[in-house]
C-alpha positions, 0 to 999 in steps of 0.5 A: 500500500502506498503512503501519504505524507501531508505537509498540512498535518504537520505543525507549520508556521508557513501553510505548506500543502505539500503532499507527498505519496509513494512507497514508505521509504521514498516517502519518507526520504522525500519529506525529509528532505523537503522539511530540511530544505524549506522547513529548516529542520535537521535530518536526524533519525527522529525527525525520519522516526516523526515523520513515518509515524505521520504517514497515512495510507493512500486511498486511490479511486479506480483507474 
């Protein structure tokens, strides 16, 4: 199942709205970097620990 990771459900001073979704670990990887690059976070094994506890699964509408 794939994973979504929301920026919104995330305490953010900025409004970011940024989604994120694929496999866990892309996911996760993914929002790391982005909350480095934008939300001024260091990457550390907790903030990676934070942010997969956060992750949802992903519910697709039939193609």
């Amino acid at each position: 199942m794939r994973k979504v990771a929301d920026c919104r459900d995330m305490p953010s001073e900025s409004g970011c709205s940024l989604v994120i979704s694929g496999e866990e670990d892309e996911v996760v990887r993914a929002a790391a970097e982005h909350a480095v690059s934008v939300h001024g976070h260091t990457d550390t094994p907790e903030l990676r620990d934070e942010i997969r506890r956060g992750l949802k699964e992903e519910h697709l509408t039939a193609r």
